[in-house]
NUKOLFI-872276 format. One record per residue (C-alpha): x, y, z; residue in three letters. Coordinates in nm, 4 decimals. Layout:
# residues N
<<X Y Z> 'ALA'>
...
This chain:
# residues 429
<<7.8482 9.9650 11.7523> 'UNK'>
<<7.7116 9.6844 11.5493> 'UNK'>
<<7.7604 9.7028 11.1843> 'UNK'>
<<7.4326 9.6865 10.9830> 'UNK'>
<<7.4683 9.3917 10.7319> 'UNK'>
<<7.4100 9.4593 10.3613> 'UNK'>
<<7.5439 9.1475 10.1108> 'UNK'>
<<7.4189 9.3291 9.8152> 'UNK'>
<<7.7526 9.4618 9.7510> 'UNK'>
<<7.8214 9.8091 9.5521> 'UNK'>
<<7.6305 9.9600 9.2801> 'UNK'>
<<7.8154 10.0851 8.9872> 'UNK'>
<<7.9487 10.4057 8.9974> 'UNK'>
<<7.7815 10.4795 8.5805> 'UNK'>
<<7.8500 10.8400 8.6317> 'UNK'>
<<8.1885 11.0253 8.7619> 'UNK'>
<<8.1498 11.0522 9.1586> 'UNK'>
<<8.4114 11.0886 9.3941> 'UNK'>
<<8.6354 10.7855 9.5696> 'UNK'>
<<8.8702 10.8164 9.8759> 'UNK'>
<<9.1418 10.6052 9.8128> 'UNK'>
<<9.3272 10.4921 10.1519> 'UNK'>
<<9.7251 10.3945 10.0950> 'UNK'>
<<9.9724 10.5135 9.8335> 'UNK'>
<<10.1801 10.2679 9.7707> 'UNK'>
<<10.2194 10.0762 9.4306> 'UNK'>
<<9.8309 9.9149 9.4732> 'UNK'>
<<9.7208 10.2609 9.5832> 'UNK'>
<<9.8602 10.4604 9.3386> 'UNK'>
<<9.7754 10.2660 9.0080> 'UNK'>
<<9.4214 10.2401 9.1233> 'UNK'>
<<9.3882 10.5840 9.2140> 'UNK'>
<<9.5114 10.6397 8.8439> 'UNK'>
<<9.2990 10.4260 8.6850> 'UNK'>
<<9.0305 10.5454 8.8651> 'UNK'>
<<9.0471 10.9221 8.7801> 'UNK'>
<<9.1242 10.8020 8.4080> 'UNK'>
<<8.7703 10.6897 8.4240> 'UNK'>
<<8.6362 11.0469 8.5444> 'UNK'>
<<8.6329 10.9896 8.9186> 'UNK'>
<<8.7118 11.2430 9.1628> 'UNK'>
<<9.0242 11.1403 9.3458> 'UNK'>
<<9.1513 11.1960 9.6691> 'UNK'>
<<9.4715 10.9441 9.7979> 'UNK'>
<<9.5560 10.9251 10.1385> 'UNK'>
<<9.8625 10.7985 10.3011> 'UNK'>
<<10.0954 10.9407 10.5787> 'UNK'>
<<10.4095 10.7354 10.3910> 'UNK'>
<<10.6213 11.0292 10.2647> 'UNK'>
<<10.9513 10.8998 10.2798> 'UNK'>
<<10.8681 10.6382 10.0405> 'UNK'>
<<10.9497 10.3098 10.2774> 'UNK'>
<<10.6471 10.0925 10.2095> 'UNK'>
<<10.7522 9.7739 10.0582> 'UNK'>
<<10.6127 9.8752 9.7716> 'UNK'>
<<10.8942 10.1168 9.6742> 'UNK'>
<<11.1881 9.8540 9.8902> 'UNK'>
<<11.1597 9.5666 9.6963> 'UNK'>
<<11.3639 9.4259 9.4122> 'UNK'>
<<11.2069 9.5718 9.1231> 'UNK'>
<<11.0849 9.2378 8.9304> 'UNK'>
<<10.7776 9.1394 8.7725> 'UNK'>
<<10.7424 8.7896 8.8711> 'UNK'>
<<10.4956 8.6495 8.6400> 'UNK'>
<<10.6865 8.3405 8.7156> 'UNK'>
<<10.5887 8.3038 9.0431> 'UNK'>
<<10.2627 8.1379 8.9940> 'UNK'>
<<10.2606 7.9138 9.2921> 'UNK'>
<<10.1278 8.0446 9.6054> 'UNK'>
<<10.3880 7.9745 9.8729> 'UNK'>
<<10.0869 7.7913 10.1532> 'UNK'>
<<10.2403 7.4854 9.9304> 'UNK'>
<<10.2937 7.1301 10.0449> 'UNK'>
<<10.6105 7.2110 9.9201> 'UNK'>
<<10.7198 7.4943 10.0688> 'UNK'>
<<10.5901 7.3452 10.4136> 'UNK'>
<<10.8086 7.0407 10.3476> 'UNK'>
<<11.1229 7.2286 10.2966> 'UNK'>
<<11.0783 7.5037 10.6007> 'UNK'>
<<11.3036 7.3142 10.8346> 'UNK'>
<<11.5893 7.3655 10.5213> 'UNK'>
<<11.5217 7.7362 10.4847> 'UNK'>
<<11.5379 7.7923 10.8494> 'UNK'>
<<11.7271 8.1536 10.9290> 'UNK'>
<<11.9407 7.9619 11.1899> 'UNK'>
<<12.0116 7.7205 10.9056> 'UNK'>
<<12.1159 7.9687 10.6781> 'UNK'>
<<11.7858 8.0122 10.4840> 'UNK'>
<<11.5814 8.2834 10.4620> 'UNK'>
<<11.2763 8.2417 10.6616> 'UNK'>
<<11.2354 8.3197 10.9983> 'UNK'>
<<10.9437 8.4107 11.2691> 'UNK'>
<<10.9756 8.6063 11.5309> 'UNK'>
<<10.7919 8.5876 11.8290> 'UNK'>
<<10.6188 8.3092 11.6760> 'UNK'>
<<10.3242 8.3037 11.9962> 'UNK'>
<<10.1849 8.6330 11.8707> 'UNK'>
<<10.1119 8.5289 11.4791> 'UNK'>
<<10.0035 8.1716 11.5884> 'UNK'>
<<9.6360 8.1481 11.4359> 'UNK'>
<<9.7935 8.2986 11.1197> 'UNK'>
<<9.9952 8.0217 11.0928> 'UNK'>
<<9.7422 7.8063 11.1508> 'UNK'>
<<9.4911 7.9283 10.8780> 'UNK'>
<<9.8750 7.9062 10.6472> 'UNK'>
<<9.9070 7.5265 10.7188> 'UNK'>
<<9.5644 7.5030 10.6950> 'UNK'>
<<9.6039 7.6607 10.3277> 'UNK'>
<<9.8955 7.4808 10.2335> 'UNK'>
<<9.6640 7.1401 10.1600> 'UNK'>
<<9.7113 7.0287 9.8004> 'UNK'>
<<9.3636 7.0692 9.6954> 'UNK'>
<<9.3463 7.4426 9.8548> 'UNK'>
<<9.6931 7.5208 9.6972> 'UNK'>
<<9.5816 7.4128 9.3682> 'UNK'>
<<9.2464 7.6169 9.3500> 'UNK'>
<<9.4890 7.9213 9.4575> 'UNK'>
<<9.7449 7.8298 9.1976> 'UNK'>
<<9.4785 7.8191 8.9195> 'UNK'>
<<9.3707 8.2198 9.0382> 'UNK'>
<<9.7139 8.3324 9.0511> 'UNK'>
<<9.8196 8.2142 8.7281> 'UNK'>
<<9.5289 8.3816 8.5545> 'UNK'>
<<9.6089 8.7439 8.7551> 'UNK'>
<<9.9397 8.6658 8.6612> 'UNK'>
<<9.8811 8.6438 8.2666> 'UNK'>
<<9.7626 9.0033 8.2772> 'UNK'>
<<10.0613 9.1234 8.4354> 'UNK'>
<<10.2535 9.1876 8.1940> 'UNK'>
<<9.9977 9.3273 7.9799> 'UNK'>
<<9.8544 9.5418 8.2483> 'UNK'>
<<10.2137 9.7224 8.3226> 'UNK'>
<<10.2778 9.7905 7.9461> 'UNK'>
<<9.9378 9.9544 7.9059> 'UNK'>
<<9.9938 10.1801 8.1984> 'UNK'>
<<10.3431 10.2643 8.1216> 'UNK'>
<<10.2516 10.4062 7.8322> 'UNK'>
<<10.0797 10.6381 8.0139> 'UNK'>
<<10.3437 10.8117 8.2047> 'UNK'>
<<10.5249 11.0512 8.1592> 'UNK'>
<<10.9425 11.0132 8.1141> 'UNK'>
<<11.0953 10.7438 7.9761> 'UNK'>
<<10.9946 10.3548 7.9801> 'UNK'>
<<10.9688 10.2618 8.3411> 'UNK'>
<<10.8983 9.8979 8.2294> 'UNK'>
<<11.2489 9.7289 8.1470> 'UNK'>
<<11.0543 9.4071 7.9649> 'UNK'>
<<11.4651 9.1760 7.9864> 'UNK'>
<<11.3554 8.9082 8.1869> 'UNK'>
<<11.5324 8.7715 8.4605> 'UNK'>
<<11.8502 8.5049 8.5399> 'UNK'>
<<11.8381 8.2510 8.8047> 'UNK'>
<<12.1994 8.1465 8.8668> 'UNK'>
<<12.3899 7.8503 9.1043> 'UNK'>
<<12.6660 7.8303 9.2580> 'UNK'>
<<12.7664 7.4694 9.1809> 'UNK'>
<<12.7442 7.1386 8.9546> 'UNK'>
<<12.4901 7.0131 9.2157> 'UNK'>
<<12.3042 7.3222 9.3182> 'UNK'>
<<12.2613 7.3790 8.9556> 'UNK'>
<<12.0584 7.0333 8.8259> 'UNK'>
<<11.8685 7.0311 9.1052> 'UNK'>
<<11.7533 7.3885 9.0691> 'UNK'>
<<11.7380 7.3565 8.7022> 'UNK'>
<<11.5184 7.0171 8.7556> 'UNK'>
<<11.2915 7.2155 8.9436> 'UNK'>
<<11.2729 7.4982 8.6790> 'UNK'>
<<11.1828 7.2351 8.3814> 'UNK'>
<<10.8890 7.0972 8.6027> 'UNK'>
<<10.7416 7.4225 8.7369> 'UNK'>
<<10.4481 7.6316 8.6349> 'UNK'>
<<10.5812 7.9271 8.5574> 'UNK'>
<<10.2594 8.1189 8.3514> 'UNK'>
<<10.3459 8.3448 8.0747> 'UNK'>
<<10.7128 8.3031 8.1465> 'UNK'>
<<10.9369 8.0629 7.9499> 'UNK'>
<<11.3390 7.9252 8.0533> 'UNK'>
<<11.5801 7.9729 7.7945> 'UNK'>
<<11.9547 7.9877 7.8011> 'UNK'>
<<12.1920 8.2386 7.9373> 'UNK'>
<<12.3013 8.4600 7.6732> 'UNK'>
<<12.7222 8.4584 7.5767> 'UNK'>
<<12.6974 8.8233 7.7221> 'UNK'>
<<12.5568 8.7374 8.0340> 'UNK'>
<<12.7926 8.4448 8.1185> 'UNK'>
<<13.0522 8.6762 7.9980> 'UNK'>
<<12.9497 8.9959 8.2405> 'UNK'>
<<12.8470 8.7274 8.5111> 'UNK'>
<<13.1980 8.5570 8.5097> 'UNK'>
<<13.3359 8.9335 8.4955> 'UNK'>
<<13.1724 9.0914 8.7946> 'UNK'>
<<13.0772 8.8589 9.0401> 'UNK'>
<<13.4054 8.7753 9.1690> 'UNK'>
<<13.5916 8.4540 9.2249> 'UNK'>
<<13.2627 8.2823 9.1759> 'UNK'>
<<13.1475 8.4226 8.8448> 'UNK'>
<<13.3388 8.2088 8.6289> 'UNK'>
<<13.1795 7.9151 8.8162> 'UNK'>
<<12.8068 7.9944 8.8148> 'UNK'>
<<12.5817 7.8008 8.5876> 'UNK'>
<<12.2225 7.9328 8.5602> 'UNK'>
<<11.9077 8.0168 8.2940> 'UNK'>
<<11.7178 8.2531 8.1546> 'UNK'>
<<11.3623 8.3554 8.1783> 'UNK'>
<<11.1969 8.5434 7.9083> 'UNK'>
<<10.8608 8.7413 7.9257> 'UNK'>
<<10.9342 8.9040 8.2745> 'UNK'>
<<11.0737 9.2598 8.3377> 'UNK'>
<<11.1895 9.4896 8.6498> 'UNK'>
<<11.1402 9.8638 8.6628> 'UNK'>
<<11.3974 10.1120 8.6105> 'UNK'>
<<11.3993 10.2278 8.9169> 'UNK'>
<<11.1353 10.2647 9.2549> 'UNK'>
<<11.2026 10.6472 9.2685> 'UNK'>
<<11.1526 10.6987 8.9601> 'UNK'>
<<10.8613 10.5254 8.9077> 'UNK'>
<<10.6645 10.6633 9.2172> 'UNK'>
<<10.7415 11.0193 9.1138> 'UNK'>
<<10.5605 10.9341 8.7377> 'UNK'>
<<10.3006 10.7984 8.8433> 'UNK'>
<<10.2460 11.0798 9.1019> 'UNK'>
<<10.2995 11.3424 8.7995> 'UNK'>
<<10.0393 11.1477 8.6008> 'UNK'>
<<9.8079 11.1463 8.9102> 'UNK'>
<<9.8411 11.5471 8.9447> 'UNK'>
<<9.7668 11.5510 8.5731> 'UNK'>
<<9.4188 11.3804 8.6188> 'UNK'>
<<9.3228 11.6258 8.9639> 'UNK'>
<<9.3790 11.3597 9.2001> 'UNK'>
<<9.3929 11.5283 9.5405> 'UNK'>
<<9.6797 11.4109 9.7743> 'UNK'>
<<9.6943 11.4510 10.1945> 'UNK'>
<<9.9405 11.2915 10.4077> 'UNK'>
<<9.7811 11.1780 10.6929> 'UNK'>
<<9.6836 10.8751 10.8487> 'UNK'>
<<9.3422 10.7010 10.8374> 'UNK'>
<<9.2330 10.5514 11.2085> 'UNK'>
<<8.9693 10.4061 11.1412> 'UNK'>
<<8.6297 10.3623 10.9168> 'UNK'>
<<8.3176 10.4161 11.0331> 'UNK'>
<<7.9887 10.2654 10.8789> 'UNK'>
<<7.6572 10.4945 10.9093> 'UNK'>
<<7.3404 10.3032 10.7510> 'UNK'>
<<7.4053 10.4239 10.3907> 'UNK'>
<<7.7646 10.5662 10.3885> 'UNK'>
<<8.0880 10.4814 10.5265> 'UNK'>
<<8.3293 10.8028 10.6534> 'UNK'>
<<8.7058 10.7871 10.7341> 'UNK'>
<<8.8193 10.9087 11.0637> 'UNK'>
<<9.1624 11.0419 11.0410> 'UNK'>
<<9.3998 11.2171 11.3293> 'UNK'>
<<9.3182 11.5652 11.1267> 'UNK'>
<<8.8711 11.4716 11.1887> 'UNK'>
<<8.6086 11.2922 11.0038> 'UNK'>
<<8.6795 11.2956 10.6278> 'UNK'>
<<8.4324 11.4174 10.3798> 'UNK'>
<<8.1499 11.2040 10.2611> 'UNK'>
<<8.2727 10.9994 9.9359> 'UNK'>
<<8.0874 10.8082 9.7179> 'UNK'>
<<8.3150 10.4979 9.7269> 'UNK'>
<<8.5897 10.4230 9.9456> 'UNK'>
<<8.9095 10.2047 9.8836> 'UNK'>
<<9.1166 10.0479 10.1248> 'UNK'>
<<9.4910 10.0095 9.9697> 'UNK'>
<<9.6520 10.0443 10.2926> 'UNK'>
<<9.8966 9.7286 10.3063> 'UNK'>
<<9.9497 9.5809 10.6351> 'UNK'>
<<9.7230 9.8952 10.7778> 'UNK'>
<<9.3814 9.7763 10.6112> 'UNK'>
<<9.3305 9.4501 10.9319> 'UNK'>
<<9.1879 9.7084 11.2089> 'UNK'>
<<9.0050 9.9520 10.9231> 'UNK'>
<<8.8326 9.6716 10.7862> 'UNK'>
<<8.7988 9.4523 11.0602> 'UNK'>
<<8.5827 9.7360 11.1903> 'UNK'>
<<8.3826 9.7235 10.9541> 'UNK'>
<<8.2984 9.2945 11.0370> 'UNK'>
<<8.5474 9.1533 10.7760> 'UNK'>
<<8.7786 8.8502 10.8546> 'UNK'>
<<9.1617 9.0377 10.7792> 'UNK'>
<<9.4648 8.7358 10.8612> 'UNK'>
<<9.6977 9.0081 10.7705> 'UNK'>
<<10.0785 8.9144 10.8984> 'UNK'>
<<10.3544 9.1638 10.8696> 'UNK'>
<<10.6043 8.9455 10.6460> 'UNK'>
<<10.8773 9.1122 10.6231> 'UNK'>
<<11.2269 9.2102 10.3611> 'UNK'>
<<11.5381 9.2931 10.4081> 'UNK'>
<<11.7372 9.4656 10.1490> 'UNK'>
<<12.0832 9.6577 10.1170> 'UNK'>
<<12.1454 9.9310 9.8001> 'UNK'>
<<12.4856 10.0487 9.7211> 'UNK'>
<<12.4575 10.4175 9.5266> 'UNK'>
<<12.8538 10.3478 9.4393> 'UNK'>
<<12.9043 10.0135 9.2031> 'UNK'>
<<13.0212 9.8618 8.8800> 'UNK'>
<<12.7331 9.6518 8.7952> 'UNK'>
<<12.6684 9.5980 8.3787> 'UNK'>
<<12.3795 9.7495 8.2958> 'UNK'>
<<12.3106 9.4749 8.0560> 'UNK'>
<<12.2199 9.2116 8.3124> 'UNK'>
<<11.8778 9.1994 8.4293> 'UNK'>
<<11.7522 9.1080 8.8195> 'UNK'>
<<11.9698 8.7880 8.9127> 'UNK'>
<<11.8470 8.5504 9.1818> 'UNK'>
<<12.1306 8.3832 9.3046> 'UNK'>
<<11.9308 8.0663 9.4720> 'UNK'>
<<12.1784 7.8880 9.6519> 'UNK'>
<<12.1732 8.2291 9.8639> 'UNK'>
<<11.7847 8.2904 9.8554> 'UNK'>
<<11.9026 8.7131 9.7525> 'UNK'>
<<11.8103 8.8818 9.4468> 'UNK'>
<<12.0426 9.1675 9.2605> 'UNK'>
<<11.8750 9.4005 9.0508> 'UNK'>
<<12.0586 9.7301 8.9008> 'UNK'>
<<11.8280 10.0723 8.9508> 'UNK'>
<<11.9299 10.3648 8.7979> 'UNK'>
<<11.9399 10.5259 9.1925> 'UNK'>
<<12.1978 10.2125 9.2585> 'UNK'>
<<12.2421 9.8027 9.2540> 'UNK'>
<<12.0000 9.6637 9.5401> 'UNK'>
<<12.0543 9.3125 9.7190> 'UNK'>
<<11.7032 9.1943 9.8469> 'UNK'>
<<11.6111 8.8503 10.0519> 'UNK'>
<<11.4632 8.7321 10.3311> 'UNK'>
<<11.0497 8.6064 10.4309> 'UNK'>
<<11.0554 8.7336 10.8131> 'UNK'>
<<10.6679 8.6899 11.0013> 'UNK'>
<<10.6465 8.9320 11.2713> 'UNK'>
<<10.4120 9.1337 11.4285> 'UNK'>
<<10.4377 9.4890 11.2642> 'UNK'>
<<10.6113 9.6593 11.5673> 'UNK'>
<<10.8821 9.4168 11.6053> 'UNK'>
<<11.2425 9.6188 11.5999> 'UNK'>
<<11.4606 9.5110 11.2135> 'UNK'>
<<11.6859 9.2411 11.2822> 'UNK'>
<<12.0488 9.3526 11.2538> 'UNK'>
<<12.1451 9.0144 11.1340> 'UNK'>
<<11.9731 8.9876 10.8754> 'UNK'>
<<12.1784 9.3309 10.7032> 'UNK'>
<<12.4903 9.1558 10.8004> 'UNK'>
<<12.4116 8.8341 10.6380> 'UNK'>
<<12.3121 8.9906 10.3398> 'UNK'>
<<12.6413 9.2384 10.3460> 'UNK'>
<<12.8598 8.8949 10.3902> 'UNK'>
<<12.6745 8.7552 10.0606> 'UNK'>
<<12.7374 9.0684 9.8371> 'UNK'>
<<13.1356 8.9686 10.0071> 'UNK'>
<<13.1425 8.5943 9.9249> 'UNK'>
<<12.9911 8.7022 9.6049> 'UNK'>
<<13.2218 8.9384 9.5071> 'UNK'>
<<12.9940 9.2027 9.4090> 'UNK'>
<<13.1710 9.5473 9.2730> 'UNK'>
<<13.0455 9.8065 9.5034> 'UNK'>
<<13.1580 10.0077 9.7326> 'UNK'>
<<13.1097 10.2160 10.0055> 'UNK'>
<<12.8474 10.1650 10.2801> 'UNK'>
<<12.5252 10.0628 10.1838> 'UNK'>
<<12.1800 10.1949 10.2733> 'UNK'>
<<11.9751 9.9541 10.5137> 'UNK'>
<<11.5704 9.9211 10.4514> 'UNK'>
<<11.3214 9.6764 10.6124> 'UNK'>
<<10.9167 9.6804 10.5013> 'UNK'>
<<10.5987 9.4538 10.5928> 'UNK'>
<<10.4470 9.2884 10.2777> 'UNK'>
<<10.0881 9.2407 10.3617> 'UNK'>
<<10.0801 8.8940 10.3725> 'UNK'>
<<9.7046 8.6444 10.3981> 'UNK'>
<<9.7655 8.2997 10.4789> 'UNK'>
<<9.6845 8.1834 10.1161> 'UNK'>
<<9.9420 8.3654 9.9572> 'UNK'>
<<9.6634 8.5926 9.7497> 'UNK'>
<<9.5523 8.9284 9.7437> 'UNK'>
<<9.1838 9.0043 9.8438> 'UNK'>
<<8.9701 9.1794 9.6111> 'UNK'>
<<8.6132 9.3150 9.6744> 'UNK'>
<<8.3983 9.4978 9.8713> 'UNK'>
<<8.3075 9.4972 10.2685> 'UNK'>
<<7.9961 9.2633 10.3157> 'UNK'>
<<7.8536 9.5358 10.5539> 'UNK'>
<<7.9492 9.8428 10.4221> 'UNK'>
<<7.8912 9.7873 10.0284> 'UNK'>
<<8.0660 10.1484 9.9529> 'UNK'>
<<8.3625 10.0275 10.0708> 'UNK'>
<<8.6136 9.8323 9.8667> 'UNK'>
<<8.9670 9.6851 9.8898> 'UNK'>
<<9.2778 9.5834 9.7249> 'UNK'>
<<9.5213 9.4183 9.9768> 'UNK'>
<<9.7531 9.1032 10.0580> 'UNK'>
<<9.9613 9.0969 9.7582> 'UNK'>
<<10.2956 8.9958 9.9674> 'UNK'>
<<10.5314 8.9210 9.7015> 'UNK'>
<<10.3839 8.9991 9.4144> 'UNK'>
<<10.2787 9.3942 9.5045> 'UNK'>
<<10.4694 9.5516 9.2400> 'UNK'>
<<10.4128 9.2349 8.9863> 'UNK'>
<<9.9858 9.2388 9.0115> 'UNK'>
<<9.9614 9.6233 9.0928> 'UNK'>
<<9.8555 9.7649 8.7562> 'UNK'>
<<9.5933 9.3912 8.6902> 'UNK'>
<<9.5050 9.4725 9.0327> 'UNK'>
<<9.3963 9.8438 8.8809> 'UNK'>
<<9.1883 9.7253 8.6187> 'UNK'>
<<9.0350 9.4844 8.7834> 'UNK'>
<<8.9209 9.7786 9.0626> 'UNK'>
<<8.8223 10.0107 8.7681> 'UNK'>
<<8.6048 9.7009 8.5969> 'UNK'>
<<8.4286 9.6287 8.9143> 'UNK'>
<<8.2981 9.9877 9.0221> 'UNK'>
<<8.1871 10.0414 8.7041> 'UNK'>
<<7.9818 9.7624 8.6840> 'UNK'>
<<8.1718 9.5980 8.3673> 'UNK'>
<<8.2527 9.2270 8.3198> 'UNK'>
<<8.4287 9.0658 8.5969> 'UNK'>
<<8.6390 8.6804 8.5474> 'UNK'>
<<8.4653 8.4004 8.7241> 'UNK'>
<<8.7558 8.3525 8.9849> 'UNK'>
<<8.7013 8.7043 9.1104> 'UNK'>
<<8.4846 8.6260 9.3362> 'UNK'>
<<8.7753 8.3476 9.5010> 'UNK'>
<<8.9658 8.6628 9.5995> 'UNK'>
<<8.7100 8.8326 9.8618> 'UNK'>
<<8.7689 8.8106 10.2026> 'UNK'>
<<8.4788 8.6006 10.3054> 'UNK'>
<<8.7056 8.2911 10.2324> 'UNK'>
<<8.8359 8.4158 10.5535> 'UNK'>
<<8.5526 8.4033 10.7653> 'UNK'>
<<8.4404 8.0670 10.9852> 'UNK'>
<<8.2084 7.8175 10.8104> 'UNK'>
C-alpha cells in the first residue's frame, strides 16, 4: 500500500508521551535512556538476548581518532593491499549480491564527498568523549569508561615510519600522538613474546575503551529499569504507516499505538524502513573476534592495534579479546572459519600469554556506503525516527548519538550538519 507523503517531519514531543524504541544494542539502549531521563514512556524491543550484536563483540575502544570515513580515495587505493587472500583484512563475499552497495561506496569515496563526510564525523566525534563521561556518570557500579587512550604498535624499522608518517599527517579530532610510556614498552617487550622487545609504536591520548561489554550492557539495563523502561524480547517484522500514526507489527501482533517510534535496529532497520519509502544501503560488514577468559595480559596497557596485522587487543575484565577483520556479506552468509584461524595464528606469532581455547564471535556492523550513521526521521511517516549505520564507530558515537535523539524530539537546538546525516542523501536525484 502506498505510503502517504508528509515532509513536515515530527513535532516535538513538549510533554512526556510514550516512544517504542526498536533494537537494544549500544544505539538502542543509550537512547532509550536518555529518552526516559527526559520523562518519556519507554518500551525497548529487541529479540537479541544472548548479547551477540556487534555492539557488545567489538573491541571496546572509543575511536575518536577515527575521523575519516573509510569511502576514502585512500582506502580505495590501497584495497588491492588489504586483500584477505593477501593477508589483509578485507574481504567480500559473494560480491554479485552487495553490488549496487558498492557502487553507491565508490561513488562516495570521491574526494569532495569524502571531505564533506569527514567534516560531519569529526564534529560527532568531538562529543564523544564528552557524551560517554556524562552518561557514565549515570550508572550504576563502577566507571565503565576507562578514559587511557590507546597504543598503535609495528612490528619493524620500516612498518614503523611509514605508519608513524601516516599518524603525524592524519586528522585525528580530539585525539593527540604522544610517546609510549617506559611502562608500556616495558610490559609490551614483556608479554608479547619474541616480538615485544622489537615493536616500536605511539601513544594516543584523549581516547578510552570500556571495562568490559558485559558489564556495561547489564548497567545500563539496571539504569533503564530504574527509569520504568519496559523491555520485550521479540522481533519487530515490519512497520506499518496509517495516515497519522505508524504501528509495529511484531511475530507476538500489532504493537500498541506510540507516540514516537525509533528504529535502532542495526542491520534490521533496511526492510522496516524501506517500508516505510526510505532509501536504506545497509550492508552487513562484518568482525571477527577471538576472547581468551584464561591470560596474563597487564592490566596497565590499554587497547593495542598491532597494524602490521590489521587486529586489535584490548583487556576486559570478562577476558583479553583479539578483534579484526572488514568482511561485506549479505547478512545470512555462514562465518568464515578462516578468518578465526588467522586470527588464532596472530595471537601465536605474537606471542600472546593466554591459554586455553578461545571463544569464537562474528556480528554485522550496519554499514551505509558513506561510512556515516543516519539520523532523522522517515519522510513519510514523520512519527517515526532512526539512529542507524554507525559501522565502526557504534560503541564510539552511541551516547552523542543519544543526545542528539533526545535534542531533536524535543524540539531543542539541532547543529547545522544534522541535517547531512538523514537518509534522503540516499535517495536518486
Amino acid at each position: 500500500m502506498p505510503v502517504p507523503s508528509d515532509t513536515s517531519g515530527p513535532a516535538p514531543l513538549t510533554r512526556p508521551g510514550s516512544i517504542l524504541v526498536i533494537g537494544a544494542g549500544i544505539i538502542g539502549r543509550c537512547c532509550a535512556l536518555q529518552l526516559a531521563r527526559q520523562g518519556h514512556a519507554i518500551t525497548l524491543l529487541d529479540d537479541d538476548t544472548g548479547l551477540q550484536a556487534p555492539s557488545w563483540g567489538n573491541a571496546g575502544h572509543i575511536a575518536i581518532e577515527q575521523t575519516s570515513p573509510l569511502a576514502s580515495p585512500t582506502h580505495v587505493r590501497q584495497a588491492w593491499s588489504r586483500w584477505y587472500r593477501r593477508g589483509g583484512p578485507m574481504d567480500i563475499r559473494r560480491p554479485w549480491s552487495i553490488a549496487p552497495w558498492l557502487g553507491r561506496f565508490l561513488r562516495a569515496s570521491r574526494a569532495d564527498t569524502h571531505a564533506r563526510g569527514q567534516a560531519v564525523l569529526r564534529a560527532m566525534l568531538a562529543e564523544a568523549m564528552p557524551a560517554w563521561q556524562r552518561l557514565d556518570a549515570l550508572l550504576p557500579g563502577s566507571p565503565q569508561i576507562l578514559p587511557h587512550g590507546h597504543l598503535v604498535v609495528w612490528e619493524s624499522a620500516a612498518s614503523a615510519a611509514a605508519g608513524y608518517g601516516h599518524w603525524q599527517q592524519a586528522d585525528t579530532g580530539e585525539a593527540r600522538l604522544r610517546a609510549l610510556s617506559a611502562q608500556e614498552q616495558m610490559e609490551l617487550a614483556r608479554h608479547v613474546g619474541a616480538a615485544g622487545s622489537g615493536l616500536q609504536g605511539i601513544g594516543f591520548a584523549g581516547s578510552a575503551q570500556i571495562r568490559d561489554p558485559v558489564q556495561l550492557a547489564a548497567a545500563l539495563d539496571a539504569a533503564l529499569a530504574s527509569h520504568g523502561v519496559r523491555r520485550a524480547n521479540t522481533h519487530v517484522q515490519s512497520l506499518v504507516h496509517r495516515g497519522s500514526h505508524t504501528v509495529a507489527m511484531t511475530a507476538d501482533g500489532e504493537q500498541p499505538r506510540h507516540d514516537r517510534i525509533l528504529v535502532c535496529a542495526g542491520v534490521r532497520a533496511a526492510p522496516l524502513l524501506a517500508g516505510l519509502g526510505e532509501t536504506v544501503p545497509l550492508v552487513a560488514e562484518r568482525g571477527y573476534h577471538l576472547q581468551w577468559s584464561q591470560h596474563h595480559w597487564p592490566e596497565a596497557l590499554p587497547p593495542v592495534v598491532f597494524e602490521d596485522r590489521s587486529v586489535i587487543l584490548t583487556r576486559f575484565d570478562s577476558g583479553l579479546r583479539l578483534a579484526g577483520f572488514v568482511e561485506f556479506a549479505p547478512r545470512d552468509t555462514p562465518p568464515d572459519p578462516g578468518k578465526w584461524q588467522r586470527l588464532a595464528m596472530h595471537a601465536k606469532a605474537l606471542g600472546l600469554p593466554v591459554r586455553g581455547e578461545p571463544r569464537a564471535w562474528t556480528g554485522a556492523r550496519p554499514t551505509l556506503p558513506d561510512y556515516l550513521p543516519a539520523l532523522g526521521h522517515a519522510s513519510r511517516a514523520p512519527d517515526v525516527l532512526y539512529a542507524i549505520g554507525h559501522q565502526h564507530l557504534g560503541l564510539t558515537l552511541a551516547a552523542t548519538t543519544a543526545e542528539l535523539v533526545g535534542r531533536q524530539l524535543q524540539g531543542q537546538a539541532l547543529p547545522d550538519w544534522l541535517p547531512a546525516l538523514a537518509l534522503s542523501r540516499f535517495k536518486p536525484a
